[in-house]
C-alpha positions in Angstrom: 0.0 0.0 0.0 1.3 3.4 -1.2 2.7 5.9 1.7 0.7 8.9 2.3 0.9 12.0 4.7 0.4 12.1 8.1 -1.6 14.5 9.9 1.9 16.0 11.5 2.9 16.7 7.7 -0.1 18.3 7.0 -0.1 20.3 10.4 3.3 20.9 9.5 2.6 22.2 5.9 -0.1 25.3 7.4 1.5 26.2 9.9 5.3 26.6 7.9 3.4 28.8 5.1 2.1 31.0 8.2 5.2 31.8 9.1 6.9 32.3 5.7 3.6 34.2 4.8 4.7 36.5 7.8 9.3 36.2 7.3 8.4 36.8 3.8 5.8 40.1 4.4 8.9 41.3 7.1 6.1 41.4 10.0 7.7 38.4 11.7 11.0 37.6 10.4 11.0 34.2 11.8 12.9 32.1 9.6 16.2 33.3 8.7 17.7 31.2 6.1 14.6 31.5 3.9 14.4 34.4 1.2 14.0 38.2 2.2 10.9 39.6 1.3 12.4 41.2 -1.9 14.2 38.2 -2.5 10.5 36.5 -2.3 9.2 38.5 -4.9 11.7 37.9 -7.4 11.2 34.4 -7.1 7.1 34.8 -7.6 8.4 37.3 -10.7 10.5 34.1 -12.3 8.3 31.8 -11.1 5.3 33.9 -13.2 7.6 34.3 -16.1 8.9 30.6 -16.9 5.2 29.2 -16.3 3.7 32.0 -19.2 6.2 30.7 -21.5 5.3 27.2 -20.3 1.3 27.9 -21.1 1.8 29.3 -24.4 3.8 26.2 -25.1 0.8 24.2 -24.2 -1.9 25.8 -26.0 0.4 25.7 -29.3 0.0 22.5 -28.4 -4.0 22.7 -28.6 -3.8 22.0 -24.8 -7.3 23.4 -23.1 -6.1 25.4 -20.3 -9.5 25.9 -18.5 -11.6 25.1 -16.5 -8.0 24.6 -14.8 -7.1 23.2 -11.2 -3.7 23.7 -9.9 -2.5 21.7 -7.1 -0.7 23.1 -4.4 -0.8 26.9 -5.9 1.3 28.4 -2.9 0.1 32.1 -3.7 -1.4 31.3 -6.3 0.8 33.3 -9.0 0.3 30.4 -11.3 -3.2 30.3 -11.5 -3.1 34.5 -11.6 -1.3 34.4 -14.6 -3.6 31.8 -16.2 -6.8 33.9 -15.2 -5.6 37.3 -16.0 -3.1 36.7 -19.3 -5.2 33.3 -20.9 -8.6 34.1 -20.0 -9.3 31.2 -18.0 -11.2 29.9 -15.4 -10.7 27.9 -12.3 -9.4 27.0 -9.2 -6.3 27.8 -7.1 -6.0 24.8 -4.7 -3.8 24.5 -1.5 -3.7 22.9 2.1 -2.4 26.0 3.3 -5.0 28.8 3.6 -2.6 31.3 4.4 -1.3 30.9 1.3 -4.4 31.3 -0.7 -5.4 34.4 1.6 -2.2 36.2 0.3 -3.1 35.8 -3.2 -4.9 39.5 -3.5 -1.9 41.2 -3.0 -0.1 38.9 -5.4 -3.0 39.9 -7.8 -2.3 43.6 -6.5 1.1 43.2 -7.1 1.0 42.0 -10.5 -1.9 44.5 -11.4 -4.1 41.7 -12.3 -8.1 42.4 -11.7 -9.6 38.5 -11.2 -9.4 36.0 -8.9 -9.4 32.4 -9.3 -11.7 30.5 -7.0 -9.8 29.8 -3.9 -10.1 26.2 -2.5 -8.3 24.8 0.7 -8.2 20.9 0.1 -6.5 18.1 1.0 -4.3 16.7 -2.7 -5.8 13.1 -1.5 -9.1 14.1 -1.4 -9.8 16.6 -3.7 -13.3 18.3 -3.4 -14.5 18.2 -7.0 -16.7 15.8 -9.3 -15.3 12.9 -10.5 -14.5 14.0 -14.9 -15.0 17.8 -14.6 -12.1 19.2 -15.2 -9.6 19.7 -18.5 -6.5 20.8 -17.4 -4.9 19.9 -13.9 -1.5 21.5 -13.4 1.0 21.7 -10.3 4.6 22.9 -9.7 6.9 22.0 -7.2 4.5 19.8 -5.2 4.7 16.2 -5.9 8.1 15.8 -3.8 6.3 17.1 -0.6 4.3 13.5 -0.3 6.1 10.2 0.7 4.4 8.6 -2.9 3.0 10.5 -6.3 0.5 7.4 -7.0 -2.4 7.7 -4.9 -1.7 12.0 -5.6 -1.9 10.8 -9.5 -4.5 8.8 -8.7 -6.8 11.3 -7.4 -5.9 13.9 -10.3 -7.1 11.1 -12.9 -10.4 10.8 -11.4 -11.0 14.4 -10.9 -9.5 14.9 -15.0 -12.8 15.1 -17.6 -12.4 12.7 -20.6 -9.4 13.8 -23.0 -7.9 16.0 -19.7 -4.6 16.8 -19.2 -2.0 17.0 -16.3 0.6 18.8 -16.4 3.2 18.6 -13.4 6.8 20.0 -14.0 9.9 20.9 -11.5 9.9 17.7 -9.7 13.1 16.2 -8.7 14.8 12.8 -9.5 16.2 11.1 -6.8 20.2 11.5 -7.1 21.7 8.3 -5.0 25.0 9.1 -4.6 24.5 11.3 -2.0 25.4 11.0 1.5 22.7 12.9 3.1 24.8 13.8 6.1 21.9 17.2 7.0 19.4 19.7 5.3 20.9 23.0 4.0 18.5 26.0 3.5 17.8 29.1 0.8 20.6 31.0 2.3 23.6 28.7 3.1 25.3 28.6 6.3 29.1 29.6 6.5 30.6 26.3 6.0 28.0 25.4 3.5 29.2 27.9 1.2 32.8 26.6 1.9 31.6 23.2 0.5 29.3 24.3 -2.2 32.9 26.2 -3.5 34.7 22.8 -2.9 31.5 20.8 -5.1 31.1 19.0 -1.9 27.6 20.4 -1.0 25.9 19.0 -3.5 27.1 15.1 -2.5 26.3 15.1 1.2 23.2 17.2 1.9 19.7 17.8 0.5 17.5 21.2 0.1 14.7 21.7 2.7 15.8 22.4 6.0 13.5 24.5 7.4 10.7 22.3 5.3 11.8 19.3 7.5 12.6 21.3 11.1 8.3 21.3 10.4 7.9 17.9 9.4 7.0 18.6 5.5 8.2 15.9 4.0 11.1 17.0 1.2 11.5 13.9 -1.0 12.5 13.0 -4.2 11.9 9.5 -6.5 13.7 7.3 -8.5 12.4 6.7 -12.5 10.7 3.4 -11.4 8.5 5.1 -9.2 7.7 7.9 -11.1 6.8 5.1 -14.0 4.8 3.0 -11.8 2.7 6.5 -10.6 2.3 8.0 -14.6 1.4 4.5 -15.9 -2.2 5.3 -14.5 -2.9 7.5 -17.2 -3.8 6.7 -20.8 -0.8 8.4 -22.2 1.9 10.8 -21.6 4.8 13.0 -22.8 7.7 13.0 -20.2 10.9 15.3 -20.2 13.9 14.2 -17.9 17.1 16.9 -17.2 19.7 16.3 -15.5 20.7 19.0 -13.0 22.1 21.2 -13.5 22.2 22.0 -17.2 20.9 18.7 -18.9 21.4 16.4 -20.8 17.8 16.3 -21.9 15.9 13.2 -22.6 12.1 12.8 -23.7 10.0 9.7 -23.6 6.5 8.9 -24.8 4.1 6.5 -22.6 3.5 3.1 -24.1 2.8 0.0 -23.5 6.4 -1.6 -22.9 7.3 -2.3 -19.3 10.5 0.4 -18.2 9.1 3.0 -20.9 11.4 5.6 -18.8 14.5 4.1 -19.8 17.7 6.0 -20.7 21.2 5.5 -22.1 23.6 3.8 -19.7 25.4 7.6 -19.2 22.5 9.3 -18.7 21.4 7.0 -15.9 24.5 7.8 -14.3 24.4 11.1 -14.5 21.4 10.8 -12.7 22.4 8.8 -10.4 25.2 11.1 -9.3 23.5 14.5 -10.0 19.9 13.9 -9.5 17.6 15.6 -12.2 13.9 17.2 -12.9 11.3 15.5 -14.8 8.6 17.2 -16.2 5.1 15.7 -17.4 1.8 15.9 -19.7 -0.2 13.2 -19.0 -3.7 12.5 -20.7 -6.8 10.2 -20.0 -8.7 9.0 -23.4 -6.5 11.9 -25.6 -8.7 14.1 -27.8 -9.5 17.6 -28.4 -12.6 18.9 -26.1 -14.1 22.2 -26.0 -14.2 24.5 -23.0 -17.2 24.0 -20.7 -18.6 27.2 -18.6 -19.1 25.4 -15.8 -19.9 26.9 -12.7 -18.5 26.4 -9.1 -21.5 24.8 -7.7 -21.4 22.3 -11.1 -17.8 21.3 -10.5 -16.6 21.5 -6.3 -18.0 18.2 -4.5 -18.2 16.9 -0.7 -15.1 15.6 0.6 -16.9 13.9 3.7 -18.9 11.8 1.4 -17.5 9.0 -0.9 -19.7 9.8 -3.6 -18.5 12.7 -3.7 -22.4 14.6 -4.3 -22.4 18.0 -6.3 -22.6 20.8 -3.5 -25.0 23.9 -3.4 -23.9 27.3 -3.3 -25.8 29.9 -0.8 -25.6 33.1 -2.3 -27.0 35.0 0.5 -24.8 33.1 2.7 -21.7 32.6 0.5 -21.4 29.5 1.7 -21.9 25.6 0.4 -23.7 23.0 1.6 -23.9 19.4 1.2 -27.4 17.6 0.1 -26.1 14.3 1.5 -24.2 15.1 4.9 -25.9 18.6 5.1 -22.1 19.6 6.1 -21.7 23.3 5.2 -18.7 24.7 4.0 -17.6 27.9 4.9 -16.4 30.8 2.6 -13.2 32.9 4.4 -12.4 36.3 2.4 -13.4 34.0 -0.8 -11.1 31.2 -0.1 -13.7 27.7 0.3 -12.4 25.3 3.0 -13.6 21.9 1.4 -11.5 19.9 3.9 -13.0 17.1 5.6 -14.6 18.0 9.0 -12.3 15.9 11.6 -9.1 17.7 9.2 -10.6 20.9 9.3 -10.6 21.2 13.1 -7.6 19.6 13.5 -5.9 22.0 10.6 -7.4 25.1 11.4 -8.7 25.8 14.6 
């Protein structure tokens, strides 16, 4: 049975994006090794820039990029650019609600003017209707869960026939490494002394202050990234070894070890690590963009059958016809947790 994440990860995971919310904003400068607020929004500038060349990439590809869900949107900057700059629609989903709370002033920032929908989920239980929605996307998420099957499990059922998922800046798992500690963003003294010798990069892993609050920071060998992508129909898969490649592509098909490389290659790997990036499809074809609305497409997460909700305008709230749970709407952000999480989470 596939490893999954423990309450303490979870618990871990809200209340580490409060703080950097607050480190990064400068109002409580409470972890030191992670970037400066400045520093912060350069990142979310880059981060912004290398996904809009990424989406135009897609959609030359005839990729539909909406209705969209993206998985684990941080600030959502990703979904920002997607609503504002491609003229979708969707949802901006994270565990952390902090972090989906700070998306206005990202959108401020940026000078955007809409806002996706805000949802704060759990990845293994994702509140929408099984098929009903095109395009799935994440970035820098899969490595925070001990396994990506049951993750890529849930994102197929969610995906409507001839979807797409597109995950990219994942890491692959570099053996040769002695994993003596954790480094940080900002490197200690003696780290930098060993990052000049090429030591660094051999004995320690990234994610210090990630694993100080028990979020997992992992990382997968090909075989398990294989065994997790196999669940889709098809897919397109781009591996680079860090830091500056080689690059080598693969197509999904039927043939057992479909992620195989040349003999260098796998060593490289093996001794540097690498990224792999994905599009993955279920029943490939073209399909036309459906104007769904929010009360069409969230679902229950407390019930298995996961019913369509209703949506209280007066209220601005939703409310399961099954359960009769109700599901509350915070500064437009919907916590569509499950309700032993939710207390445990955020209260």
């Amino acid at each position: 049975m596939p490893a999954v994440q423990t309450l303490k990860n979870k618990k871990g995971e809200v209340l580490f994006r409060q703080k950097l919310f607050l480190h990064a904003s400068n109002t409580t400068p409470k972890l030191p090794y992670q970037p400066t607020k400045k520093e912060y929004s350069k990142i979310i500038m880059d981060r912004v820039n290398t996904t809009r060349i990424t989406f135009q990439n897609l959609l030359q590809k005839g990729i539909p990029l909406s209705p969209f869900l993206e998985i684990g949107s941080e600030r959502g900057q990703r979904s920002l650019l997607l609503t504002n700059e491609f003229g979708a629609n969707g949802f901006m989903c994270d565990i952390s609600l902090e972090s989906l709370l700070s998306a206005k002033g990202v959108m401020e920032n940026f000078n955007y003017t809409k806002l996706p929908v805000g949802v704060c989920a759990d990845a293994y239980n994702l509140p929408f209707r099984a098929g009903s929605i095109p395009f799935i996307f994440c970035f820098q998420t899969i490595h925070h869960f001990p396994d990506p099957y049951p993750i890529f499990k849930e994102i197929k059922r969610v995906l409507a026939p001839g979807g797409y998922f597109y995950f990219n800046e994942e890491p692959i798992k570099q053996r040769f490494n002695l994993n003596l500690f954790r480094r940080d963003y900002h490197l200690r003294w003696y780290e930098k002394i060993l990052k000049k010798l090429l030591i660094l990069h051999f004995i320690s892993r990234i994610g210090k202050s990630e694993t100080d609050h028990n979020i997992i920071e992992t990382s997968f060998p090909l075989t398990t990234w294989q065994r997790s992508i196999d669940i889709f129909d098809g897919a397109d898969i781009t591996v680079t070894v860090f830091p500056f490649g080689p690059t080598v592509k693969r197509i999904k098909n039927k043939k057992n070890g479909w992620i195989n490389f040349p003999l260098l290659v796998k060593l490289m790997l093996a001794s540097l690590g690498g990224n792999i990036e994905g599009l993955c499809y279920v029943n490939k074809k073209h399909i036309a963009e459906k104007k769904n609305k929010t009360s069409n497409i969230l679902a229950c997460p407390n019930c298995k059958r996961k019913p369509k909700l209703l949506y209280h305008k007066l209220k601005k709230c939703l409310s399961c016809p099954l359960c009769m749970a109700t599901f509350e709407n915070k500064h437009g952000v919907f916590i569509l947790v499950s309700g032993k999480q939710k207390k445990a989470l955020y209260n």
